[in-house]
N, C-alpha and C positions, 0 to 999 in steps of 0.2 A: 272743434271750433276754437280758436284764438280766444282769450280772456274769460274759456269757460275750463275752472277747476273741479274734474273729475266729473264732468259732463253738463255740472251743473250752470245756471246763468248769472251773472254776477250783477245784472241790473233787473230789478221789479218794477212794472208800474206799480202805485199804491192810490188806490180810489176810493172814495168815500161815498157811498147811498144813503138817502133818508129810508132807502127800503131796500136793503143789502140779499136781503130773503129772494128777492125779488129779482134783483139784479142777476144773485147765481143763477135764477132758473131762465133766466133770457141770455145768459152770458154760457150758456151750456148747451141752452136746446137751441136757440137760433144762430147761435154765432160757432157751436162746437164745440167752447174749451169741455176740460173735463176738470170734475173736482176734485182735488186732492186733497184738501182739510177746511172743515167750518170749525170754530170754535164759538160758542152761543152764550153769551152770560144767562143767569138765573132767571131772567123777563123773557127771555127768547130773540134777544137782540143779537145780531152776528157783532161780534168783537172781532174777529179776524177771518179772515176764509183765503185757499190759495186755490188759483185754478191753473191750468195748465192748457197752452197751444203749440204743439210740436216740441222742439225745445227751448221754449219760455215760460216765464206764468207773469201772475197778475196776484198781486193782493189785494184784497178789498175790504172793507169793514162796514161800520155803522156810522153814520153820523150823530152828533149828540151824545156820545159813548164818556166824551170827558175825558179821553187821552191826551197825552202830547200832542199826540199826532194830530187826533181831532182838533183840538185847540188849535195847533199851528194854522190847519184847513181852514181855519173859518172864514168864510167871505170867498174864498178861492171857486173863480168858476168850473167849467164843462174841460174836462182835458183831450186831446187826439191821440191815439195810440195807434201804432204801425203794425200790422200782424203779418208774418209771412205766410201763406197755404200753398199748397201745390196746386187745387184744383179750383183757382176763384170761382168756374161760374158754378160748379156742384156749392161751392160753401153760399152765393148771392143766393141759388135756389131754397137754400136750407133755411138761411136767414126768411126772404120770402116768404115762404112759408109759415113762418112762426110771429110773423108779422111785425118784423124790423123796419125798420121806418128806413129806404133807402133814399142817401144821397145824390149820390153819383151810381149809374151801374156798370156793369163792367163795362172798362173800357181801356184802350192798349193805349199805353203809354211812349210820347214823345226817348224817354230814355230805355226803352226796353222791356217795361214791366206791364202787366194787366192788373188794376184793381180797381177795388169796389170799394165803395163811402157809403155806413149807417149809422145812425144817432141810434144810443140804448136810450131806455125810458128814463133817464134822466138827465139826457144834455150832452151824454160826453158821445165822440167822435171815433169810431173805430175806421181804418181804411185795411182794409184786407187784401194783399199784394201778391207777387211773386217775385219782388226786387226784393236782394236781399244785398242791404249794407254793406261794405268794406270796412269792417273793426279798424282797420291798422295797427294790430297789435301783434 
C-alpha cells in the first residue's frame, strides 16, 4: 500500500479513556482489533496500548496519566475513526453481540461502500466500512 514503509502504517489514531482497561476489552471482543502491546504504570493504569485492524492500529491510553499528550487532550471530545473490514455484516454481528451501541446498521452506500456506525462506551464514533480511500501518494 502507498505511504506504508515496510508494511507498516504511518498514521495512528490516538485515544484517550477514563477507562482504557476497558476500552481494549470492547475494542477487541466487540469491534475485533487484536492487541498488540499494553504498557500499565505501577497503579494499573494503561499508559499506552496498540491494537491492530487489518493493516492499521490504534493507540490508546489513560486519561489523567499527565502526559503531553494527555495534557494536550484535555477538554477534547468523542473522536470518529474509519475502519476498513471485508465482512461488515459478520463484524455488526460481532459488535451486536458483545453489546456495542449501534448507530447506523449496515447499510450500502450511495458511493459504493457498506458500513456500520457504533459508539464505544465512551463517546467516540467508530464507522466500519469496505470503502477504502485513495492515498494519493
Amino acid at each position: 500500500m502507498a505511504g506504508m514503509e515496510g508494511g507498516r502504517p504511518s498514521i495512528y489514531p490516538t485515544l484517550l479513556y477514563a477507562d482504557a482497561k476497558a476500552a481494549v476489552k470492547q475494542l477487541t471482543e466487540a469491534f475485533g482489533f487484536t492487541e498488540l502491546s499494553v504498557y500499565e504504570g505501577e497503579d494499573g493504569q494503561v499508559l499506552h496500548a496498540e491494537l491492530a485492524q487489518g493493516n492499521g492500529a490504534v493507540m490508546l491510553g489513560s486519561k489523567g496519566s499527565g502526559s503531553a499528550f494527555d495534557n494536550a487532550m484535555k477538554g477534547a471530545g468523542p473522536v470518529g475513526v474509519y475502519v476498513v473490514v471485508d465482512d461488515v455484516d459478520a463484524h455488526h454481528q460481532q459488535a451486536v453481540e458483545h453489546g456495542a451501541e449501534v448507530l447506523m446498521p449496515p447499510t450500502d452506500q450511495d458511493y459504493g461502500s457498506r458500513d456500520y456506525m457504533a459508539r464505544d462506551a465512551e463517546g467516540n464514533v467508530w464507522t466500519f466500512g469496505t470503502y477504502v480511500p485513495e492515498s494519493g501518494i
